[in-house]
C-alpha positions as CSV (number, residue, x, y, z in Angstrom):
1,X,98.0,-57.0,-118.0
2,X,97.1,-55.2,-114.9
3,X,96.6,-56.6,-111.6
4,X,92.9,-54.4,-111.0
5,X,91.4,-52.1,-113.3
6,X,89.0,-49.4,-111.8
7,X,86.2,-47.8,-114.2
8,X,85.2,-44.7,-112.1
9,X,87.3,-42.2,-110.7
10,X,85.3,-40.7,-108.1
11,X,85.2,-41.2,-104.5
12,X,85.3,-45.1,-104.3
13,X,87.6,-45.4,-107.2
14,X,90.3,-43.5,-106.1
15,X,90.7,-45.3,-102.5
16,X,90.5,-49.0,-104.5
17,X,93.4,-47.2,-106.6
18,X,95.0,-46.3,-103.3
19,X,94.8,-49.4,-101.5
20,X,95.7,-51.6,-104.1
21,X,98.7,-49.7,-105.2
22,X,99.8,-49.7,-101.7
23,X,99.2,-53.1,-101.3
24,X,101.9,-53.8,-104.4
25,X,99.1,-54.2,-107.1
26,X,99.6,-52.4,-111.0
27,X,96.1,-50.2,-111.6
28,X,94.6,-48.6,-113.9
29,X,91.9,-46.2,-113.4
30,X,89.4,-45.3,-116.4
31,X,87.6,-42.2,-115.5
32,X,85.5,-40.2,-118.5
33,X,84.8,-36.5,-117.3
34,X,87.3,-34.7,-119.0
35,X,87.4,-32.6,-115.9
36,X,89.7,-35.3,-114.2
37,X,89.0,-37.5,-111.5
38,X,86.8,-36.8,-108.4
39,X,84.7,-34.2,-109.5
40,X,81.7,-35.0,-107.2
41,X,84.1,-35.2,-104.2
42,X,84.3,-31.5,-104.8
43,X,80.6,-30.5,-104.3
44,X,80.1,-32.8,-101.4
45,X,79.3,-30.9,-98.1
46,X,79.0,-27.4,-99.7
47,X,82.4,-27.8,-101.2
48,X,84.0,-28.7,-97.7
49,X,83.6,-32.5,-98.0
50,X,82.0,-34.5,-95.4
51,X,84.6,-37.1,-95.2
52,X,83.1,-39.1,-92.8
53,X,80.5,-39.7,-89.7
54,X,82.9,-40.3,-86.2
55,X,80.7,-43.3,-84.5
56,X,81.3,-46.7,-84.6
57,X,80.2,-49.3,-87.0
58,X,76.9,-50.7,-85.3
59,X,75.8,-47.3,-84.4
60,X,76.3,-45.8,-87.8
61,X,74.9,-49.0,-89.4
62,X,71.5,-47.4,-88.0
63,X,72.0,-44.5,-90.6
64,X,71.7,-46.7,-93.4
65,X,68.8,-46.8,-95.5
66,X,69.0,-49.6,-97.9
67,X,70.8,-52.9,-97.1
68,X,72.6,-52.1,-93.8
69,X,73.1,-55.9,-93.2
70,X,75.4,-55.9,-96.2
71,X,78.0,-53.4,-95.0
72,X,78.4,-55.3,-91.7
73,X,81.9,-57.1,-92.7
74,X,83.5,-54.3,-94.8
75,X,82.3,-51.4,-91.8
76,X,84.4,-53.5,-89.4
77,X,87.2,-53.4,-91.2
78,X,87.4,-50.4,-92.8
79,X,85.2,-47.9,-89.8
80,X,85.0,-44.3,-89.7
81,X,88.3,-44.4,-87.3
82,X,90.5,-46.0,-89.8
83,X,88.9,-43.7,-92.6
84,X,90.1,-40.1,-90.2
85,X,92.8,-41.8,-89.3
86,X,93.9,-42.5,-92.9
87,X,93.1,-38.8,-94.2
88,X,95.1,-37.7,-91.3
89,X,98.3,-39.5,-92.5
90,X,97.6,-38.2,-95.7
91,X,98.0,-34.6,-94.8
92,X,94.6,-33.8,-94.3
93,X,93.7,-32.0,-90.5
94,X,89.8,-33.2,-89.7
95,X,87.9,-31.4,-87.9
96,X,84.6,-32.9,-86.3
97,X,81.4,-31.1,-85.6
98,X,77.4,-31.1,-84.7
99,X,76.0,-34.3,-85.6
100,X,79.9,-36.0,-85.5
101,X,80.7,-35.1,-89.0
102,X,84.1,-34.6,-90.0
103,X,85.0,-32.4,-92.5
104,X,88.6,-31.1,-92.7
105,X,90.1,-28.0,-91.1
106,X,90.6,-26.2,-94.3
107,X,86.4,-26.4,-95.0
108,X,88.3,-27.4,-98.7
109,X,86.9,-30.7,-100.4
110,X,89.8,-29.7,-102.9
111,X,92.2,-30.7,-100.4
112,X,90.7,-34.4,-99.5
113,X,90.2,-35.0,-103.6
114,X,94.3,-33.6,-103.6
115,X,95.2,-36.5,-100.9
116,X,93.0,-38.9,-102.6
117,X,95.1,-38.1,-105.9
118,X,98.2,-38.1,-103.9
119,X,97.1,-41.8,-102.4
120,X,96.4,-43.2,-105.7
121,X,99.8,-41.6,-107.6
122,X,101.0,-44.9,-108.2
123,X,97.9,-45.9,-110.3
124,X,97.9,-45.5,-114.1
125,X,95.1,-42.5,-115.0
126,X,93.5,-43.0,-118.0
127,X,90.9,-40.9,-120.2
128,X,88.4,-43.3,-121.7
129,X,84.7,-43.9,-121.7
130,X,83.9,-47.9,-120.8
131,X,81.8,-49.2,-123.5
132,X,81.9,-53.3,-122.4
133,X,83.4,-56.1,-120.7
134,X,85.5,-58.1,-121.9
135,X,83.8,-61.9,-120.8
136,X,85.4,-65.3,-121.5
137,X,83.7,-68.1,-120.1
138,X,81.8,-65.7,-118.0
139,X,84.9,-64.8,-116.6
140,X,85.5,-60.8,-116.8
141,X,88.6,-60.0,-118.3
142,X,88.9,-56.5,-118.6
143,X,86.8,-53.8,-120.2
144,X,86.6,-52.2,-123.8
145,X,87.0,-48.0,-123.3
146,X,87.4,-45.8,-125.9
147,X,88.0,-48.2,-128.2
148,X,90.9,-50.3,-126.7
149,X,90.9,-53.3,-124.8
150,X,92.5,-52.9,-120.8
151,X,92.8,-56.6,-119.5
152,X,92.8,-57.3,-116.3
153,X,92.9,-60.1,-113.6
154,X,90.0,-58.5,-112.0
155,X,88.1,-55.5,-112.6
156,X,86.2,-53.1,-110.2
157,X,83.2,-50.9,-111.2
158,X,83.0,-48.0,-108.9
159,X,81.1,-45.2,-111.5
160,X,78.7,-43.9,-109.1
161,X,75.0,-43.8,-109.8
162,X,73.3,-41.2,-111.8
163,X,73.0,-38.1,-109.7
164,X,74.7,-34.8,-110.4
165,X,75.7,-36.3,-113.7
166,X,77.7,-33.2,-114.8
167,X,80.3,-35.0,-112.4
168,X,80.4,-37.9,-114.1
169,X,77.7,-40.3,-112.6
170,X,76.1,-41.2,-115.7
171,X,74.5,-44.7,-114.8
172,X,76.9,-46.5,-117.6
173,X,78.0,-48.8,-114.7
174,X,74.3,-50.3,-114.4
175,X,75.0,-51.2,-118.1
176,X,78.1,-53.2,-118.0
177,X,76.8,-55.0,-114.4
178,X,73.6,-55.3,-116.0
179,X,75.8,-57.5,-119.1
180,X,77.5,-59.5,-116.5
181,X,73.9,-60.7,-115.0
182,X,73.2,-58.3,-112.6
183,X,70.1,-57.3,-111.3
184,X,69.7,-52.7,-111.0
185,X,67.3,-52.3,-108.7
186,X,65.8,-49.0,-110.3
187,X,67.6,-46.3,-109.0
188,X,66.0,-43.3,-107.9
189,X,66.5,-39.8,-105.9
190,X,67.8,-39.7,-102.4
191,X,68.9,-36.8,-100.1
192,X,67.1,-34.6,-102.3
193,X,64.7,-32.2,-101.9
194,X,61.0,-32.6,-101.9
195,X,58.7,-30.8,-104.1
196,X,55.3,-29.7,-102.4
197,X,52.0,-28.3,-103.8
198,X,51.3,-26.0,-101.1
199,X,51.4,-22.3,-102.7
200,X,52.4,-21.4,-98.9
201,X,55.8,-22.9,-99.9
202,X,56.6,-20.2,-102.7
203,X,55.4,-17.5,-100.5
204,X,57.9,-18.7,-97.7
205,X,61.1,-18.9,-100.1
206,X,63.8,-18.8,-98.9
207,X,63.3,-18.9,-95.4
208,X,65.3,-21.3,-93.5
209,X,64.3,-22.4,-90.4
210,X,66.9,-23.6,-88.0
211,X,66.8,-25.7,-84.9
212,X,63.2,-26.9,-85.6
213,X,62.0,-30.4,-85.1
214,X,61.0,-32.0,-88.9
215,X,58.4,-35.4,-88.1
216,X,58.3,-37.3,-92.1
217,X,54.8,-38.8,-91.6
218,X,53.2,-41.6,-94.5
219,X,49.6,-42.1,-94.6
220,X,50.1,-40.2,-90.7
221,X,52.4,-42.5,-89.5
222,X,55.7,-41.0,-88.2
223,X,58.9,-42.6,-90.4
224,X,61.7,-40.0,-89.0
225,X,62.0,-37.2,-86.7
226,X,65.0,-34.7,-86.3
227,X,66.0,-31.4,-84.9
228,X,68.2,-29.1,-87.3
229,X,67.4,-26.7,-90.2
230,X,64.8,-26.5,-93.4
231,X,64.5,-24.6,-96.4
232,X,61.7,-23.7,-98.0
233,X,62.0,-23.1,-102.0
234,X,60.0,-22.2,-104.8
235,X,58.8,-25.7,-105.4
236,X,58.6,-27.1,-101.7
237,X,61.4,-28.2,-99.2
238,X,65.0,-28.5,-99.1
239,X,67.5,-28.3,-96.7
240,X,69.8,-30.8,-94.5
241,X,66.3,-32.0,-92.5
242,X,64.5,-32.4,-96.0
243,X,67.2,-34.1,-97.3
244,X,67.9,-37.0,-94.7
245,X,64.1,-37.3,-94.7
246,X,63.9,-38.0,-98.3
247,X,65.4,-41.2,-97.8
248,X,62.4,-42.6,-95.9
249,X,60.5,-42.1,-98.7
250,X,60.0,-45.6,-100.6
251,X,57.4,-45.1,-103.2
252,X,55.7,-41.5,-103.1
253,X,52.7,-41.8,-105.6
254,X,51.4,-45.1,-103.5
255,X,51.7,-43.2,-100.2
256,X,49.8,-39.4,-98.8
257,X,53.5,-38.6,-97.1
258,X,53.8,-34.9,-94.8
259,X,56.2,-33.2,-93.5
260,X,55.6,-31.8,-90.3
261,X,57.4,-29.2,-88.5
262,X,57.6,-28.4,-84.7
263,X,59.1,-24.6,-85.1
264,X,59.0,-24.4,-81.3
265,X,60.5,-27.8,-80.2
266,X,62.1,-26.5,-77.1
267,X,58.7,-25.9,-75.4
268,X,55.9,-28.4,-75.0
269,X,52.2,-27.3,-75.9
270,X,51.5,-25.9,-72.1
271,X,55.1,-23.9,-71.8
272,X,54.2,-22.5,-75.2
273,X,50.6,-21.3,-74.5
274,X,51.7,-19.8,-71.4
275,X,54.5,-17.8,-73.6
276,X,51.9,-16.6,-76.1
277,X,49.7,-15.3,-73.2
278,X,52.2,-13.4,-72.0
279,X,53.3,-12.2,-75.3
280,X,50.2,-11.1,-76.0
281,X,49.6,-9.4,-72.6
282,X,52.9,-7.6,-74.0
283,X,51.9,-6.6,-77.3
284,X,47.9,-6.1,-76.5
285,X,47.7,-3.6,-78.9
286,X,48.8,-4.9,-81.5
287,X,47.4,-6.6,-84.8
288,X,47.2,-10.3,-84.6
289,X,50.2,-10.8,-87.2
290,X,52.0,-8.2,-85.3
291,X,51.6,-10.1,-82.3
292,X,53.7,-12.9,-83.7
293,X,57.1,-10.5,-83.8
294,X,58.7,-12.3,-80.8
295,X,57.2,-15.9,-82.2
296,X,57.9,-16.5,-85.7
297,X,60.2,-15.3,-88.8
298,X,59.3,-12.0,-90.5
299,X,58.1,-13.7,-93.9
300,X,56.3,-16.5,-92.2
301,X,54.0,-13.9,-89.9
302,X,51.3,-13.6,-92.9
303,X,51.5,-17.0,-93.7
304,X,50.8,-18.3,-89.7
305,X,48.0,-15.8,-89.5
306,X,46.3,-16.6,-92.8
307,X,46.3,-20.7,-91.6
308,X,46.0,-19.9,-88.4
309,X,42.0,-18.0,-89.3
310,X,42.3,-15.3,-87.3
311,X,41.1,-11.8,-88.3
312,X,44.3,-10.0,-89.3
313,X,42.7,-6.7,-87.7
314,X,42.2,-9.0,-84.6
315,X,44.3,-7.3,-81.8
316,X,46.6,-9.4,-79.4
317,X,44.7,-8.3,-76.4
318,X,41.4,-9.9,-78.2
319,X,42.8,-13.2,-79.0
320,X,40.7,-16.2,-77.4
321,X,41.9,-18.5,-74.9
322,X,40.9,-21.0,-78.2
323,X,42.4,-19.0,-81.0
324,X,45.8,-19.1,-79.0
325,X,45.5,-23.2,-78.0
326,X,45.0,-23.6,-82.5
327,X,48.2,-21.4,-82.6
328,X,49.9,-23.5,-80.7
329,X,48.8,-26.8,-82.7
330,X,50.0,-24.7,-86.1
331,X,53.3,-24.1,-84.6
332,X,54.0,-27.5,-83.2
333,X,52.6,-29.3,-86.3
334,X,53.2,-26.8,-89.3
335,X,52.4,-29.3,-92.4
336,X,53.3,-29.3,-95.6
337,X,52.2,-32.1,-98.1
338,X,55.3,-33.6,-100.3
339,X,53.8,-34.9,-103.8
340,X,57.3,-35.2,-105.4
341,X,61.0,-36.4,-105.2
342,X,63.8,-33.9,-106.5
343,X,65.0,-34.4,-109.9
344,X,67.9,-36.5,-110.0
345,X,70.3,-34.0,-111.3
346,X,70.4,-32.5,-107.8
347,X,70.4,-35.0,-106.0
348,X,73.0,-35.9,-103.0
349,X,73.3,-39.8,-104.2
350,X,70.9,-42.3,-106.0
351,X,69.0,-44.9,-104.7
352,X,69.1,-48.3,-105.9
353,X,71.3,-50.1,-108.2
354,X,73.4,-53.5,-108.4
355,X,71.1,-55.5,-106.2
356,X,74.2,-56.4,-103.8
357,X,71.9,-59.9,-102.7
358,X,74.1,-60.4,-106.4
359,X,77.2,-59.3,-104.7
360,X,79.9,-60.7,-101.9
361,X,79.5,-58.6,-98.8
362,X,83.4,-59.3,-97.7
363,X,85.1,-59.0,-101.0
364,X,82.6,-57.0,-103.0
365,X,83.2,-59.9,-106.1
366,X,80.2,-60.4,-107.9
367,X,78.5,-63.8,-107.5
368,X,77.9,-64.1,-110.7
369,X,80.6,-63.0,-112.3
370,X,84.7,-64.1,-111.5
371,X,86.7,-61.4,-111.9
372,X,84.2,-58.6,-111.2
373,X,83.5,-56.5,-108.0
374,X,81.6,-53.1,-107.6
375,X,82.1,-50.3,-104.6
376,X,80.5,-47.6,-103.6
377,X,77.3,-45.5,-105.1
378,X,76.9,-48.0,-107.7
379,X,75.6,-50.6,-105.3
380,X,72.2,-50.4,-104.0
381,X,72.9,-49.0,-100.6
382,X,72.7,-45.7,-99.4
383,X,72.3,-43.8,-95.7
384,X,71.1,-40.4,-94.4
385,X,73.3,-37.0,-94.9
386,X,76.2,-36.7,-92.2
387,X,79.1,-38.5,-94.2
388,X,77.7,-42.1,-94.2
389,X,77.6,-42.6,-97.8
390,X,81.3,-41.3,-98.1
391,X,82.0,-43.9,-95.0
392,X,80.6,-46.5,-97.3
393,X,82.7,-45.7,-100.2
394,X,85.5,-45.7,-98.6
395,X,85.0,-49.2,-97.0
396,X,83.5,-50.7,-100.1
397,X,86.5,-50.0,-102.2
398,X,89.2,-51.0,-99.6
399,X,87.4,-54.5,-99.4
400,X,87.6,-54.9,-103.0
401,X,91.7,-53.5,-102.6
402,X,92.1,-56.1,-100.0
403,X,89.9,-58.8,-102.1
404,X,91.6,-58.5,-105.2
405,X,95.1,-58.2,-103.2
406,X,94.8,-61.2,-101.5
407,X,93.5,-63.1,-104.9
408,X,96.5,-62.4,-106.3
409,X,99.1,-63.8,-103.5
């Protein structure tokens, strides 16, 4: 009988393997993709891994979307220090850039999923899909995969949620917690992009605007604002903006929500007339959408000018002292109307899941269940893009590690 045994191999999984084996424990880790464990870690951060966010505990708990006040204990004492500071003695150079995320100096998620694997070498791998729990006396016991039975004196469910399942993630761990008692708060897209009905959205493919200013507003009322890049696609809005923004959104068909974009940011509404006027002083001869050569992107010219209801024949040197104060409104509150999350096949992480008011926020042991604990994306927390959500499976698992450790002394 093992000491732990993890179903999930991915992020979470691995560092409870880790831990735990270092920590003297016997694991086994169940993981089903027959791809091997990890396979999400390798996608994360465009393939260079976004191991972590460098700020401490109470500032990053502002990141958090869902049930910050749950990671308080296992954030202390596991932060975003111990987590660089960890991948560093593992052979892994970090690196830390705009917004404090770290990624490692290779830009190689392959090489954090290799120290990961290196970590957790002690742990037994095995190929298996988890079918049930083994319960006695509503005690968990183990877990039934592929077709065996793999006791244990405590078992950890780290399987992710159910986004980009061709990693893996394939929801089955909402099943077994769901046979234990639990409560899955339905889980749902987040860090995903946002599909909008505005046709002016498909003309703009493609386009990606950086250092702009994006405001996510619900029924007009301003939920998030941040500077830093968009993408427009042929179904609405993507992009690292979009995607932090997404996970303000709570219930999308019960709310009119907008994103707004201030393409000029840098300049207030008087510093950006004053520009115009002298741009089009500059280019008086020139056709309204012309005009705009020094303001906006190529493919977004026709687009301004057609919302903006200005003759296109219109030349600069005709444009009214009105007609350039409504071009500076479009450019410092370009909307677009959001009527839809992103599928969940793309999404970064999922929303929602074991309802952790079911779950111990020190030990991560279900309260419902003895011998059971959960970690990372399977728990119903999840933060903004910038390596939070990594940050909170690493600390996750190493509070079950250190849970089912001390149990066992």
């Amino acid at each position: 009988m093992d000491d732990l045994v993890i179903v999930g191999g991915g992020a979470a999984g691995l560092m409870a393997a880790g831990a735990a084996c270092a920590r003297g424990a016997s694991v086994t880790v169940l993981e089903h993709n027959p791809k091997g464990p990890g396979q999400k870690l390798l996608i994360t951060g465009k393939g260079r891994c976004n191991v972590t966010n460098d700020c401490d505990p109470r500032e990053f708990l502002r990141y958090v979307r869902r049930n910050p006040r749950f990671l308080y204990s296992c954030l202390y004492a596991f932060p975003p220090s111990a987590a660089m500071e960890l991948f560093e003695s593992l052979g892994v150079p970090l690196k830390t850039e705009r917004g404090r995320r770290v990624f490692p100096q290779s830009d190689r998620a392959a090489d954090v999923l290799a120290a990961l694997r290196q970590y957790a070498a002690d742990a037994r791998f095995v190929k298996a899909d988890a079918q049930d729990l083994i319960l006695e006396d509503g005690v968990c016991k183990g877990v039934i995969a592929g077709g065996k039975a793999y006791r244990a004196r405590h078992l950890l469910l780290a399987t992710g949620g159910v986004s980009y399942p061709v990693t893996g993630s394939d929801g089955s761990g909402y099943r077994l917690a769901a046979k234990a008692g639990h409560t899955i708060v339905p889980p749902q897209p987040s860090l995903c992009s946002l599909v909008s009905p505005d046709p002016a959205c498909r003309k703009l493919m493609g386009l990606s605007l950086r250092n702009v200013t994006l405001t996510l507003l619900r029924d007009g009322k301003p939920l998030f604002t941040e500077l830093g890049e968009a993408l427009f696609t042929h179904f609405g809005l993507s992009g690292p903006l979009v995607l932090s923004a997404s996970t303000y959104i709570d219930d999308i068909h019960a709310h009119k929500y907008v994103c707004e974009f201030d393409l000029k940011p840098a300049l207030d509404e008087k510093q950006l007339y004053d520009r115009l006027t002298r741009d089009f002083a500059a280019l008086g001869g020139r056709s309204a959408q012309g005009a705009l050569e020094k303001l906006l992107p190529h493919s977004m010219r026709p687009v301004a000018v057609e919302r903006w209801g200005v003759d296109p024949a219109t030349r600069a040197a005709q444009i009214t002292r009105e007609q350039k104060m409504a071009l500076v409104q479009l450019c410092k509150h370009w909307a677009v109307p959001v009527t839809e999350l992103g599928d969940l096949e793309h999404a970064v992480i999922t929303a929602g899941g074991v309802d952790v008011r079911e779950v111990e926020p020190r030990t991560m042991a279900s309260k419902l269940c003895p011998g059971l604990y959960f970690a990372g994306e399977i728990l119903d927390v999840d933060a903004r893009t910038g390596g939070y959500n990594l940050q909170i499976a690493w600390a996750t698992a190493r509070a079950a590690a250190a849970a089912v450790t001390e149990a066992d002394q």
